[in-house]
Each structure stands twice: as C-alpha cells, then as structure tokens.
N, C-alpha and C positions, 0 to 999 in steps of 0.2 A: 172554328173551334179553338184553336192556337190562339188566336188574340181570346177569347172570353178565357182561359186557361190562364195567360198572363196577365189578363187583368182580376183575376182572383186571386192571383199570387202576391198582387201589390197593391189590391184594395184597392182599386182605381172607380172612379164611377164610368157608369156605360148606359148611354140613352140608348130603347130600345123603344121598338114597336110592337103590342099583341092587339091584336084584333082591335085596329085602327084607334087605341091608346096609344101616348107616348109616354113610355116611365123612364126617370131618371136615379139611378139604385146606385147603390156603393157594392161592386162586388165580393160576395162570401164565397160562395166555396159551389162546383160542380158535385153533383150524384148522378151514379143508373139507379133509374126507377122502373122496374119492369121491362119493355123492351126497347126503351131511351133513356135519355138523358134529361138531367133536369138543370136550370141555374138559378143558382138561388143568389139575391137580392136585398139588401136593405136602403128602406125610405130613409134618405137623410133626415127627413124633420122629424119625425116617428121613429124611428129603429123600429118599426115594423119589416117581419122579414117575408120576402116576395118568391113565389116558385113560378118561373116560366118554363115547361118544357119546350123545350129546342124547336121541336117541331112548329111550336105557334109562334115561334119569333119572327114575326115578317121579314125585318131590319134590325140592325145593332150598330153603334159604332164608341169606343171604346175613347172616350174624355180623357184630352192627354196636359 
C-alpha cells in the first residue's frame, strides 16, 4: 500500500493486473469506498480515469 501511496504522490505510472488484464495508468489519487480501498488510475492515451479496488489487484509494480 506504501508504494501505491508514493506513487500517487508523484504521478508515477504503475502496471497492474485485474482479473488477468494488464493496465498501465498514471497514478491519481487513493479513497475508502465502503469497507476498502479503492485506486484510482488514468489511461495515458485517454485520460480516462480507472477504479481498481485493492482487493482485485492481483499484481502491481510501480514504473520507476
């Protein structure tokens, strides 16, 4: 949780994995949604913004 926390602080992108997708997002910014947490995601080619809760992230690693 520390690394997605620092990499929303510095907009960093971070490949992840949801249900055997692999996204590559610019991160914005964490919430609690109900009784988790959520991270939230922008498509670089799109600025479309992306909600993964925590729970469905298989894998993350944080693009340095």
């Amino acid at each position: 949780m520390a690394e997605l926390e620092d990499a929303v602080l510095s907009h960093r992108r971070v490949a992840l994995t949801r249900r055997g997708t692999e996204y590559v997002v610019v991160a914005r910014r964490l919430r609690t949604w109900g009784r988790g947490d959520v991270f939230i995601g922008r498509l670089p080619m799109t600025g479309e913004e992306l909600e993964f809760p925590i729970e469905e992230i298989e894998s993350f690693a944080v693009v340095k």
